[in-house]
N, C-alpha and C positions, 0 to 999 in steps of 0.2 A: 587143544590147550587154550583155555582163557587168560587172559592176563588183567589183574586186576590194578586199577587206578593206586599208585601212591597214597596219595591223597584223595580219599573220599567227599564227593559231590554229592548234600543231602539236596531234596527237592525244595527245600526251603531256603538252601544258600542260592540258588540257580532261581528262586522268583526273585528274592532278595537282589541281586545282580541284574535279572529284566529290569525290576521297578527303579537300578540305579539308572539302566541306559535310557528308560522313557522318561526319567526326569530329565533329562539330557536333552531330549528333543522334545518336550514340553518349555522348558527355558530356552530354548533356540529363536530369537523372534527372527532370523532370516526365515524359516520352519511356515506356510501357509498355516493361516488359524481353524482352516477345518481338519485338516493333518494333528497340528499339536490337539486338539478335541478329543480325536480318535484316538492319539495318546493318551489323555487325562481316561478316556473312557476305559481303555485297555487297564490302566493303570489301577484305576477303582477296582475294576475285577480281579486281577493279583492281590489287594488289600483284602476281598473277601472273605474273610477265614471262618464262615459260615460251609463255606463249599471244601471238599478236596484238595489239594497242590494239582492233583490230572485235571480237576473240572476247572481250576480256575485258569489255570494256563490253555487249556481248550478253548476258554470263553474269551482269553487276552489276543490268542491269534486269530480266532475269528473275525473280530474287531480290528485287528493291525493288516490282515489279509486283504481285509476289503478294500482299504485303504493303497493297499501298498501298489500299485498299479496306475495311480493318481498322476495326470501327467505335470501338473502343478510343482509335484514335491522334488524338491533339489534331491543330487543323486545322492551328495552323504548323507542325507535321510532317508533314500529308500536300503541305502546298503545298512546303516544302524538299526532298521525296520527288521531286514533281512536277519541280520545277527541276532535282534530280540525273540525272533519266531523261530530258526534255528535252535536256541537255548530255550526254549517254552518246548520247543515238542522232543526234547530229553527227558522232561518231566514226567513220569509215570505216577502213576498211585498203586 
């Protein structure tokens, strides 16, 4: 037996949501400036709406994945990192 969600989560409220938390830590200037980058960059790619909601959010964690290991980066930004790529790889096509 499945149980389905209440409220329905389209793939586009869920990039919508990513692109609020990277703005998050894009304005964050405690946030090291190659970290927030890698945000702007992940960020561009969720704006892409030439590609998919699967391809862009694929393209968004690749980009924040790489990143996210950084010994630089304060930990509420690697755990808001974690959250962003958590809710990107829901997204199917």
């Amino acid at each position: 037996m499945t149980v389905k969600s209440p409220i329905p989560v389209d793939n586009e409220a869920k990039i919508r949501q990513a692109m609020i938390m990277l703005i998050h830590i894009i304005n964050d200037t405690s946030v090291p400036r190659n970290i927030r980058r890698a945000a702007t960059e992940a960020l561009n790619h969720l704006r892409d709406e030439r590609l998919s909601h699967g391809v862009r959010a694929a393209n968004a964690i690749s980009v924040l994945d790489s990143i996210s290991q950084d010994p630089n980066m304060p930990i509420h930004t690697r755990v808001r990192i974690w959250n962003v790529i958590s809710l990107l790889e829901t997204v199917k096509d």
